[in-house]
C-alpha positions as a printed Julia matrix, in Angstrom:
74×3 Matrix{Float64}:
 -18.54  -26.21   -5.07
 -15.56  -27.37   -6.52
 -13.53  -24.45   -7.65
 -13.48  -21.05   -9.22
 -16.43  -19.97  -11.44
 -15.71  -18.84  -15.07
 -18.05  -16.46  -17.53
 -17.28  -17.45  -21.06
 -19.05  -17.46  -24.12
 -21.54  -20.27  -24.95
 -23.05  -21.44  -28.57
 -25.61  -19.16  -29.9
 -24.37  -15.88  -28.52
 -25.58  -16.83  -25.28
 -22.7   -16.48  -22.15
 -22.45  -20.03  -19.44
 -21.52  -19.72  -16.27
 -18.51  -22.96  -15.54
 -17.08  -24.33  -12.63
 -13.94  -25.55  -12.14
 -13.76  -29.56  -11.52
 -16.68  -30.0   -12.92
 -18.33  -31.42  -15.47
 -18.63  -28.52  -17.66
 -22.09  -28.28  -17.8
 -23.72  -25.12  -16.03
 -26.24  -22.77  -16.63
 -26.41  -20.21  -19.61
 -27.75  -16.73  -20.17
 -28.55  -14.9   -22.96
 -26.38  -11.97  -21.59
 -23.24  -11.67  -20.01
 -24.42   -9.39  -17.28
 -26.84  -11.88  -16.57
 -24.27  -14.97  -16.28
 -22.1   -12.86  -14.2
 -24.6   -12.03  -11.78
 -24.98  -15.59  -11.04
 -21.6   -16.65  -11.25
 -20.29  -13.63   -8.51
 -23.2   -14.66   -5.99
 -22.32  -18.51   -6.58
 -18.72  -17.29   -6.01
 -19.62  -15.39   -2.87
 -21.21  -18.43   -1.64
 -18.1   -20.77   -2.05
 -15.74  -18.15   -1.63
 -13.95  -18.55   -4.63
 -12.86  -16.29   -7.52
 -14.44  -15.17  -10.61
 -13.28  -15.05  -13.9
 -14.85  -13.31  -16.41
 -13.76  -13.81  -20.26
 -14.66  -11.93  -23.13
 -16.42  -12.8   -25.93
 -12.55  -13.96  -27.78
 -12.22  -16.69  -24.57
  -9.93  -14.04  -22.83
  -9.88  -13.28  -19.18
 -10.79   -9.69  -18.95
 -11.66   -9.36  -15.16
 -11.07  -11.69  -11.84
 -12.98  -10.85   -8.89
 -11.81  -12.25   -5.42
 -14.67  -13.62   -2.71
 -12.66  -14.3     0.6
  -9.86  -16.07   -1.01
  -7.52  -13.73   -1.58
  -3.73  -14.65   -0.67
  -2.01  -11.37   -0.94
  -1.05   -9.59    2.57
  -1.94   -5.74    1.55
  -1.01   -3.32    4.5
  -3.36    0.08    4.32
C-alpha cells in the first residue's frame, strides 16, 4: 500500500475509499460507514492513517494505525 487511506464522497451519493499514490481509483460504497469500514481495516493492514472527510470534502476525523509520531507519556 502506498500511503494513507482517505473516505470522501464519490458521484452519485455513494462514499470511495482512496489511497494515497495511487491512481485514484478504489472501491465505493453506497454508505459512508460502509467505506470506512474498509478503509480502517485496509489502514490497519498497512499501518497507515485514516482520513475521513465529510460529505463538503472536509477532513472531519483521522484515525492513527501504528504510525503515530507523537511521544505521549501516561
Amino acid at each position: 500500500m502506498a500511503g494513507n487511506v482517505h473516505i470522501v464522497p464519490a458521484e452519485g451519493g455513494k462514499w470511495a475509499v482512496r489511497i494515497e499514490g495511487t491512481d485514484g481509483t478504489g472501491p465505493t460504497y453506497d454508505t459512508q460507514q460502509e467505506a470506512i469500514a474498509s478503509g480502517t481495516e485496509a489502514a490497519q493492514q498497512a499501518k497507515v492513517e485514516l482520513i475521513i472527510h465529510g460529505s463538503d470534502g472536509q477532513i472531519r476525523e483521522r484515525n492513527s494505525f501504528g504510525n503515530d509520531p507523537r511521544d505521549i507519556k501516561g
